[in-house]
C-alpha positions as CSV (number, residue, x, y, z in Angstrom):
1,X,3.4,-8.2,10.9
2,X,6.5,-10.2,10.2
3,X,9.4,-9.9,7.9
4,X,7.6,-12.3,5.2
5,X,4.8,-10.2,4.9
6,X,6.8,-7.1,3.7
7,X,8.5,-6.0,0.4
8,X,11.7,-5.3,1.1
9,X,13.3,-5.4,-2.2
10,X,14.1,-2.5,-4.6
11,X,13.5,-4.4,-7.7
12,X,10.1,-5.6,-6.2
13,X,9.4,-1.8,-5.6
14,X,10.2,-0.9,-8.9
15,X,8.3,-3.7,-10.5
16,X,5.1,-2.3,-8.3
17,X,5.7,1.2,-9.6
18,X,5.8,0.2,-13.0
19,X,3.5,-2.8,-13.9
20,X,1.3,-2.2,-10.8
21,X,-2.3,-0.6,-11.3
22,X,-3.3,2.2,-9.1
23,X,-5.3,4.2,-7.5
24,X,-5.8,7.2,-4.9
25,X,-7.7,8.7,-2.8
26,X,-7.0,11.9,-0.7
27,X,-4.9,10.3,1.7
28,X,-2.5,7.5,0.0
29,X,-1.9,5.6,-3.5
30,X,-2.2,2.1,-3.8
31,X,-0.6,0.4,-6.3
32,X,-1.3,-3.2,-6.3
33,X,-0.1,-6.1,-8.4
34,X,-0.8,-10.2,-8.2
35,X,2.0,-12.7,-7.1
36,X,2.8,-16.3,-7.0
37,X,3.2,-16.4,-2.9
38,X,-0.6,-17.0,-2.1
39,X,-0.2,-14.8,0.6
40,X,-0.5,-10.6,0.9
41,X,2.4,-8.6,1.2
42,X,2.9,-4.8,2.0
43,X,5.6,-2.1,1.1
44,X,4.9,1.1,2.1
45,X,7.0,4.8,0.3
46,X,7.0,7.3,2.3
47,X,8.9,10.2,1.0
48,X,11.2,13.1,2.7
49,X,8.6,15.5,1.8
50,X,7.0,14.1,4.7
51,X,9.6,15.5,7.4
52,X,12.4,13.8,9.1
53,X,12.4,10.4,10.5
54,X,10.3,10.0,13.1
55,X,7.2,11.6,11.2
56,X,7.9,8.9,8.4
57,X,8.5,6.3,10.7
58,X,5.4,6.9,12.0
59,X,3.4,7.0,8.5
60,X,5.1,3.6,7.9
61,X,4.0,2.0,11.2
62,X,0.1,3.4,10.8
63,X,0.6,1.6,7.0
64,X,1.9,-1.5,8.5
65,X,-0.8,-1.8,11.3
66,X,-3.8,-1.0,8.8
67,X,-2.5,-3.7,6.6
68,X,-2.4,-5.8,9.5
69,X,-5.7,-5.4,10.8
70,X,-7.0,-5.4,7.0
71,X,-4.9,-9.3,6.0
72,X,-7.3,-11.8,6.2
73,X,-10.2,-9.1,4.4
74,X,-7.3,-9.1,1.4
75,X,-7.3,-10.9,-1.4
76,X,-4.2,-13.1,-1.2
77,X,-1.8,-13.7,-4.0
78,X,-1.7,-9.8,-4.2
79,X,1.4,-7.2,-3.2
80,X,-0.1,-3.3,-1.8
81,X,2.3,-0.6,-2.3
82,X,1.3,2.3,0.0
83,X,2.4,5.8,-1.2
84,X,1.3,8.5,1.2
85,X,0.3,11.5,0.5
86,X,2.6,14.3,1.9
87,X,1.0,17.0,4.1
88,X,-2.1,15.3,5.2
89,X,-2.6,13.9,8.9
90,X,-2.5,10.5,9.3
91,X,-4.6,8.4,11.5
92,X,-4.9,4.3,11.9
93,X,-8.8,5.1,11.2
94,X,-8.2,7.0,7.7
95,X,-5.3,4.8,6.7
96,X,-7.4,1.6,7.2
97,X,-10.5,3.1,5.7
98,X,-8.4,4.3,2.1
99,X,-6.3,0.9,2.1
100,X,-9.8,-1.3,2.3
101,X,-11.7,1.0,-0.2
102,X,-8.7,1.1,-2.5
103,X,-7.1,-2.6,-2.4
104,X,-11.2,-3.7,-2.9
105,X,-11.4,-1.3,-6.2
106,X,-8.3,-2.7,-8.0
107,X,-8.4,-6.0,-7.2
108,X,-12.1,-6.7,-8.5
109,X,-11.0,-4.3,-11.5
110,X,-10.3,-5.5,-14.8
111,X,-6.6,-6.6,-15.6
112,X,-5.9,-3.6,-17.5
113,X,-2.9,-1.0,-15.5
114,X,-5.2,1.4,-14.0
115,X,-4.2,5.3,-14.5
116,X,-5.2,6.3,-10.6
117,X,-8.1,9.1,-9.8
């Protein structure tokens, strides 16, 4: 997943946190929000509750290969925000699963900010 494909940005990641719509499921929350690119792109948060850096490197990479694996089943013209949940155990296989079922629920939602489950 290159460079491109990534947000990188603190403004965009503070645009995501506050005009994206999300939602969540056991494991992560996804916020999503359209843009002008016509392509998917990916930003993942993990934070220090998580442990030090290799254990959120780690969450981060498992993200960034779901995502990967999941592009061309994305909408495009969208940016995913992955916040994972600290304290759970991450595999590729759960991470794939919640990003799918999750990116496929806001997206065909309504354009009203979703409040998250």
């Amino acid at each position: 997943m290159g460079k491109k494909l990534r947000i990188t940005r603190r403004d965009e990641f503070s645009r995501m946190f506050e005009q994206g719509r999300k939602k969540s499921d056991g494991l992560v929350t996804l916020f999503v929000l359209p843009n002008e690119l016509g392509f998917a792109r990916l930003g993942v948060a993990v934070a220090t509750r998580h442990g030090n850096a290799v254990r959120r490197n780690r969450v981060k990479r498992l993200a960034r290969e779901a995502f990967r694996l999941l592009a061309e089943q994305l909408p495009a013209g969208w940016d995913y925000m992955v916040v994972p949940r600290a304290g759970r155990e991450f595999t590729l296989e759960k991470m794939h699963r919640s990003i799918r079922n999750l990116s496929a629920a806001l997206t065909a939602a309504p354009n009203d900010r979703g409040k998250g489950t």
